[in-house]
NUSE-225152 format. One record per residue (C-alpha): residue in three letters; x, y, z. Coordinates in steps of 0.2 Angstrom, whole numbers, padded with zeros to 4 digits, always signed. Layout:
N
alaXYZ
...
This chain:
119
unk-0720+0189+0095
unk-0737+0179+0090
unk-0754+0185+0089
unk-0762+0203+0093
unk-0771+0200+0111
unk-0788+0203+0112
unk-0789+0218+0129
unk-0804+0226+0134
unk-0800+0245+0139
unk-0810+0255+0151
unk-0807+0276+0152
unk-0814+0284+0166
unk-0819+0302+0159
unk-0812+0316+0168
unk-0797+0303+0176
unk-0779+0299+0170
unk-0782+0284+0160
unk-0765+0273+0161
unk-0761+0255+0156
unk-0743+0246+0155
unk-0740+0233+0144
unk-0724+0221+0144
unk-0721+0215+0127
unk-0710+0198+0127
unk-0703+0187+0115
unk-0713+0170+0109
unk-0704+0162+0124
unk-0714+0171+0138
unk-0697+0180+0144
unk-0686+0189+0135
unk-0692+0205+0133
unk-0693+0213+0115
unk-0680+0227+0114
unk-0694+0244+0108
unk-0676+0253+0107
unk-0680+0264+0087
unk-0699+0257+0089
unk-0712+0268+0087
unk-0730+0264+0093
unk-0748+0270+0087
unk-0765+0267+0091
unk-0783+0274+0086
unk-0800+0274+0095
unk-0816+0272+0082
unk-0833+0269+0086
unk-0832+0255+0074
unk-0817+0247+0064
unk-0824+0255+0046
unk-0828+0272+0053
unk-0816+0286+0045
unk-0817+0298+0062
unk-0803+0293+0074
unk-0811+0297+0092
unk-0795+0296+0101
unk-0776+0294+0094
unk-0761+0289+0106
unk-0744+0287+0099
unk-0725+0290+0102
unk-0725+0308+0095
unk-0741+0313+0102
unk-0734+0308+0119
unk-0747+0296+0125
unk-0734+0283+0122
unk-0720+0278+0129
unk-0708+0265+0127
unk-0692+0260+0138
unk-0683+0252+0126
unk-0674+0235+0130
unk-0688+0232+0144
unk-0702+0230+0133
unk-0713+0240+0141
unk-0725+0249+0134
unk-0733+0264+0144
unk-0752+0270+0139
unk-0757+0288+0145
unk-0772+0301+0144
unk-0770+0314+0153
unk-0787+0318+0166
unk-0789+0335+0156
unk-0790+0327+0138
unk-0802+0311+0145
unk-0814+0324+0151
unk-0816+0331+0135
unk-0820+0314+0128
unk-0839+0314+0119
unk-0839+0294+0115
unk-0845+0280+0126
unk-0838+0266+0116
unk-0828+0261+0101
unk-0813+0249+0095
unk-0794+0251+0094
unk-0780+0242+0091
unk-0763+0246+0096
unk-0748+0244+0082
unk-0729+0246+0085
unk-0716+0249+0070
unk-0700+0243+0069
unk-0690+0259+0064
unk-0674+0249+0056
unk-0684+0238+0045
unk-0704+0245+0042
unk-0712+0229+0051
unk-0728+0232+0059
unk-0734+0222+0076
unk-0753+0223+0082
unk-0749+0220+0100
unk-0767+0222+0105
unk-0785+0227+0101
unk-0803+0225+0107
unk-0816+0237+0113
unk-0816+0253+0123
unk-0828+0259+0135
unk-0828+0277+0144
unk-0836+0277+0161
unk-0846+0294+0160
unk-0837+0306+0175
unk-0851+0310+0186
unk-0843+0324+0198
unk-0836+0339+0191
């Protein structure tokens, strides 16, 4: 389940931001079972920043997991990205292993909103 891969992420302000991500084993295709997983990610504008600008995770609802696929489904709604006041930041997404507390960084990398110009 090797290394966290570095992903740039673009939002475009005032659209439905959604990215799908298939999470695999080390050999490239076996999917990893999310069944019991939980999955969390935050948005900063820089990694020692205390303020979380944007927070997506399994009980917010802007993750979702389809269990032994190993997809992993990213979603903002079009109302909450319009209401986003930051330009760019840094994130990293992190998935828990409910039956024995292991954490996986999936991903991380920067985050760019693309201001929304009609309104």
């Amino acid at each position: 389940m090797g290394c966290a891969v570095k992903q740039p992420l673009e939002i475009e302000q005032g659209a439905t931001f959604k990215f799908k991500i298939n999470w695999f084993q080390d050999d490239e295709i076996t999917p990893v079972d999310l069944t019991n997983y939980t999955a969390r990610m935050q948005v900063r504008s820089e990694v020692t920043s205390t303020t979380v600008l944007l927070e997506l995770t399994t009980e917010n609802g802007r993750i979702t997991m389809n269990g032994a696929s190993g997809v992993i489904d990213l979603y903002v709604s079009a109302t909450d990205t319009a209401a986003l006041t930051f330009t760019a930041g840094v994130y990293d997404l992190e998935l828990v292993d409910g039956s024995n507390s292991d954490v996986y960084r999936l991903m991380y990398g920067l985050i760019e909103v693309s201001p929304e110009v009609t309104r």
